[in-house]
C-alpha positions as CSV (number, residue, x, y, z in Angstrom):
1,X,-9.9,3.4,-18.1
2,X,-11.1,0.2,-17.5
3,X,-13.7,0.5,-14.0
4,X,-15.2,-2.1,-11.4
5,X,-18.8,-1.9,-9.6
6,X,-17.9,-4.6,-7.1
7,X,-16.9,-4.0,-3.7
8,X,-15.8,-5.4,-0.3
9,X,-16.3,-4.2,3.1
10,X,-12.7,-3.7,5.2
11,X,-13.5,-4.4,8.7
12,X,-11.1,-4.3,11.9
13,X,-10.1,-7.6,13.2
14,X,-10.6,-6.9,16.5
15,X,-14.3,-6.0,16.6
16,X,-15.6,-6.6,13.0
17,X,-16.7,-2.4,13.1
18,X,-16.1,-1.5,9.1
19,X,-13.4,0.5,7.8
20,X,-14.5,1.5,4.2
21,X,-14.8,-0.2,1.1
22,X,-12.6,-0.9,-2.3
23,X,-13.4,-2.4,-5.5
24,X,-12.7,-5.7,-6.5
25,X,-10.9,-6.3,-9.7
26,X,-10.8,-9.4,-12.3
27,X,-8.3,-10.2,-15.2
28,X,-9.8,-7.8,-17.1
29,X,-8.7,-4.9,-14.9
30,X,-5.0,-6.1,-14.4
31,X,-4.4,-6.3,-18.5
32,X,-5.8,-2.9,-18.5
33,X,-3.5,-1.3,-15.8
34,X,-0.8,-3.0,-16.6
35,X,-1.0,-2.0,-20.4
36,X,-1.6,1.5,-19.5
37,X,1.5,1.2,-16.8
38,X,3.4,-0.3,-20.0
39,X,2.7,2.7,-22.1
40,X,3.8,5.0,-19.5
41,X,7.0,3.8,-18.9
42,X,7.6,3.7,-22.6
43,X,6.4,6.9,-23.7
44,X,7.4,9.2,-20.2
45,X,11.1,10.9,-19.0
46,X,11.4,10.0,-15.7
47,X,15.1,10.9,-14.8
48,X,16.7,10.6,-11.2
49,X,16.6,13.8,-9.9
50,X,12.9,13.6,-10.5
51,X,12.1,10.5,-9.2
52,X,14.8,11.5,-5.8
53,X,11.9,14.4,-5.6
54,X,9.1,12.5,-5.8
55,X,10.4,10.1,-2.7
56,X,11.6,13.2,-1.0
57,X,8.6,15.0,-0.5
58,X,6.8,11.4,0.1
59,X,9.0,11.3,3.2
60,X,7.8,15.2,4.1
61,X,4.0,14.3,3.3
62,X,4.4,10.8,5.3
63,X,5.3,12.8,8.6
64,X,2.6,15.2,8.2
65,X,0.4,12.7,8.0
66,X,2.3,10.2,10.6
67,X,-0.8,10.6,13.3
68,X,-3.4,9.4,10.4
69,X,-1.3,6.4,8.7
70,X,-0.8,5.0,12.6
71,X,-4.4,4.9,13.1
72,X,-4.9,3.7,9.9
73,X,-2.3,0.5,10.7
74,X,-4.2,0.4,14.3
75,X,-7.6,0.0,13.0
76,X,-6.9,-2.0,10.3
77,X,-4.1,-4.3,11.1
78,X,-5.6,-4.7,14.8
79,X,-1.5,-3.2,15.8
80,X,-0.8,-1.5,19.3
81,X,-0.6,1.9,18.2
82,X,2.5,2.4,19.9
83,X,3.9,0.0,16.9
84,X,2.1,1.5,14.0
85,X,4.4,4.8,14.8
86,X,7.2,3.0,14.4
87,X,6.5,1.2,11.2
88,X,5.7,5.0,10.3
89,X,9.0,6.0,11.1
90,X,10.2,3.1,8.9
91,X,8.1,3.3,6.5
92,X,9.8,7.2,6.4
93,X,13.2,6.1,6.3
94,X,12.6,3.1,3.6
95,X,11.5,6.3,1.1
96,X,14.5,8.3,2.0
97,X,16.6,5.9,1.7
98,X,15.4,5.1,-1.8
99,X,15.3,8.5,-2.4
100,X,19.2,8.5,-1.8
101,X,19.4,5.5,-4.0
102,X,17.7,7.7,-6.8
103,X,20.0,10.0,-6.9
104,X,23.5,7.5,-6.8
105,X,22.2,5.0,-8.9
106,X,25.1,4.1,-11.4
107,X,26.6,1.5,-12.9
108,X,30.4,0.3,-12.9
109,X,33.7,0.7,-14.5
110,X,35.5,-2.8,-15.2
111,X,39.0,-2.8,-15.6
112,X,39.6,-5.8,-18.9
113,X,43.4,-6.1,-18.3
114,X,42.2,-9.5,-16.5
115,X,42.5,-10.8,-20.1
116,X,45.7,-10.1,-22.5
117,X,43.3,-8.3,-25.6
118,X,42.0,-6.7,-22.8
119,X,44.9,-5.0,-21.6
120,X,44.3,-0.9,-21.6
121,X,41.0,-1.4,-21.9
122,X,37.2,-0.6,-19.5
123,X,34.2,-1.7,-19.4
124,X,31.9,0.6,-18.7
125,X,28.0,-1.0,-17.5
126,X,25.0,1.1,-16.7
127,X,21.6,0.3,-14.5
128,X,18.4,1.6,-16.7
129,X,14.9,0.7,-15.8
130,X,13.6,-3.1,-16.8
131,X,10.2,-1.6,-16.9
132,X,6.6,-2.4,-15.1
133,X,6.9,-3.7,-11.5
134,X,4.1,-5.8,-10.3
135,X,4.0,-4.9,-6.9
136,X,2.3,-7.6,-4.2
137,X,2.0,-6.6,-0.5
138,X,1.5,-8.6,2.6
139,X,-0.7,-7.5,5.6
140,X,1.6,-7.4,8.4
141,X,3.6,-4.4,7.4
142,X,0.5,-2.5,5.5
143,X,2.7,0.8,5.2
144,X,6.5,0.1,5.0
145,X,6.5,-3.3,3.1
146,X,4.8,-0.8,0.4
147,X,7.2,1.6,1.2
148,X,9.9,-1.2,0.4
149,X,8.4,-2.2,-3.3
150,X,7.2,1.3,-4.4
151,X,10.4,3.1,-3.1
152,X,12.7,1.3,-4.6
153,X,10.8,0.9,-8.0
154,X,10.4,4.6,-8.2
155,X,14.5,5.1,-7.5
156,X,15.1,2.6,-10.7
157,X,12.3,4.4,-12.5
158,X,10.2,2.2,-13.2
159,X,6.2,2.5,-13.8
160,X,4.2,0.3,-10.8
161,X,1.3,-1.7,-10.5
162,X,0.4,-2.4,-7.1
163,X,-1.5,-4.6,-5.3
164,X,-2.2,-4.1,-1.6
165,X,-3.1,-7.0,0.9
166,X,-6.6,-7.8,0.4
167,X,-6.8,-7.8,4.3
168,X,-5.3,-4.5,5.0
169,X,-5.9,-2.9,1.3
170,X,-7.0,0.5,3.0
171,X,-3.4,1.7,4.7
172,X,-1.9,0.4,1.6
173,X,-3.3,2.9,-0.9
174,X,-1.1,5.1,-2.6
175,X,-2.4,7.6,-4.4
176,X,-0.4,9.6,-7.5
177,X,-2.4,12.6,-7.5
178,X,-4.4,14.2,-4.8
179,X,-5.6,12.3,-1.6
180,X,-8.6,10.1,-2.1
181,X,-8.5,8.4,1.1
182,X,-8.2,9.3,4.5
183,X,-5.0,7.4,4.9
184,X,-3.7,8.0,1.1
185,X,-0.1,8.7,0.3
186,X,0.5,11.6,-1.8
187,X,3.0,11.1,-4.4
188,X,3.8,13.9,-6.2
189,X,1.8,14.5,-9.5
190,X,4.1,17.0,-10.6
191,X,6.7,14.6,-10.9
192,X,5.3,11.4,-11.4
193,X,1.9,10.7,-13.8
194,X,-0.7,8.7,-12.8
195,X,0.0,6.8,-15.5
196,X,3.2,5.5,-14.2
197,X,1.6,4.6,-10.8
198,X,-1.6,1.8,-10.9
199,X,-3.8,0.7,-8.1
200,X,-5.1,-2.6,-8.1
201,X,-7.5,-3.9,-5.7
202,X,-8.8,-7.2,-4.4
203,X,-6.9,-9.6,-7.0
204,X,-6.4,-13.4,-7.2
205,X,-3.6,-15.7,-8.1
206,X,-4.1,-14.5,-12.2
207,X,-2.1,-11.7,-11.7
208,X,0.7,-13.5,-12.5
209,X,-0.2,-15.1,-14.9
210,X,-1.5,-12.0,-17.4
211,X,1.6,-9.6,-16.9
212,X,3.3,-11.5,-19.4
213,X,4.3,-9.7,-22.7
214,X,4.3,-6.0,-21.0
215,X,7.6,-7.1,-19.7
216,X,6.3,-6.9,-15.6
């Protein structure tokens, strides 16, 4: 696994106290997650009613930990804390609704007789994964604009690389296995491998332009 010594400080907006720290990563990094992110979502089964679980017990873990994502959006995002509830509570309802979507993902049965050959005949289409999503989030939603990449990413089951606002990179952590941050949501590691899931960092405008080739 490809690693980083550098970090950056996080500090509130409001008064400049610090928040905590994450590494910064180069070009280097995102070839090496997206590859590995590649490989996963080649070589792992990741059918619906897995990846339904997965969002499912994100929306139970979510609102055990609703008081500690608000503060998280509060201190970091300088937000009323009245507001980071609700964006909780949306945040919430964006996974359970692409948990829903996991589970009634289909496709569609076309009817040909619009053409004469065609008479008597279906088409029959079906939705499959494209592959690795490169997901890029803004800073004035930290939690739910995550929420509305990785949810629905997850429901099509595809593998994720994600990178958080560089302002508000703390809330936006997302963690595949175990919590390694205060504000960390858990997705389930039973169901889905670390391999699928990649965090990047502090990243600049390359990331674009070296997902090319692992079909991001």
């Amino acid at each position: 696994m490809t690693t980083t010594r550098e970090m950056i400080e996080v500090t509130a907006p409001w008064d400049g106290a610090p928040l905590g720290e994450v590494p910064v990563h180069d070009a280097d990094h995102v070839r090496a997650q997206i590859g590995i992110a590649a490989e996963a979502f080649r070589s792992e089964s990741f059918p619906a009613h897995k990846r339904a679980v997965v969002l499912e017990r994100a929306v139970v873990l979510l609102g055990e930990r609703a008081d500690v994502f608000a503060a998280s959006i509060r201190d970091e995002a300088g937000k009323p804390i009245t507001l980071a509830r609700m964006e909780v509570e949306r945040a919430q309802d964006t996974l359970r609704y692409s948990a829903i979507e996991a589970r009634t993902f289909t496709g569609q049965v076309v009817p040909m007789a619009g053409s004469s050959v065609g008479a008597g005949g279906i088409g029959v289409t079906l939705r499959v994964p494209v592959g690795v999503v490169a997901a890029i989030t803004p800073f004035n939603f930290p939690l739910n604009l995550v929420c509305h990449k990785l949810g629905p990413a997850i429901a099509a089951g595809c593998s994720i690389v994600h990178k958080p606002a560089s302002a508000t990179p703390l809330t936006g952590r997302v963690h595949s296995s175990g919590v390694a941050a205060s504000s960390g949501l858990i997705l389930d590691d039973r169901s889905m491998s670390a391999g699928s899931f990649r965090q990047l960092e502090v990243v600049g405008d390359f990331v674009t332009d070296t997902s090319g080739g692992h079909g991001v």
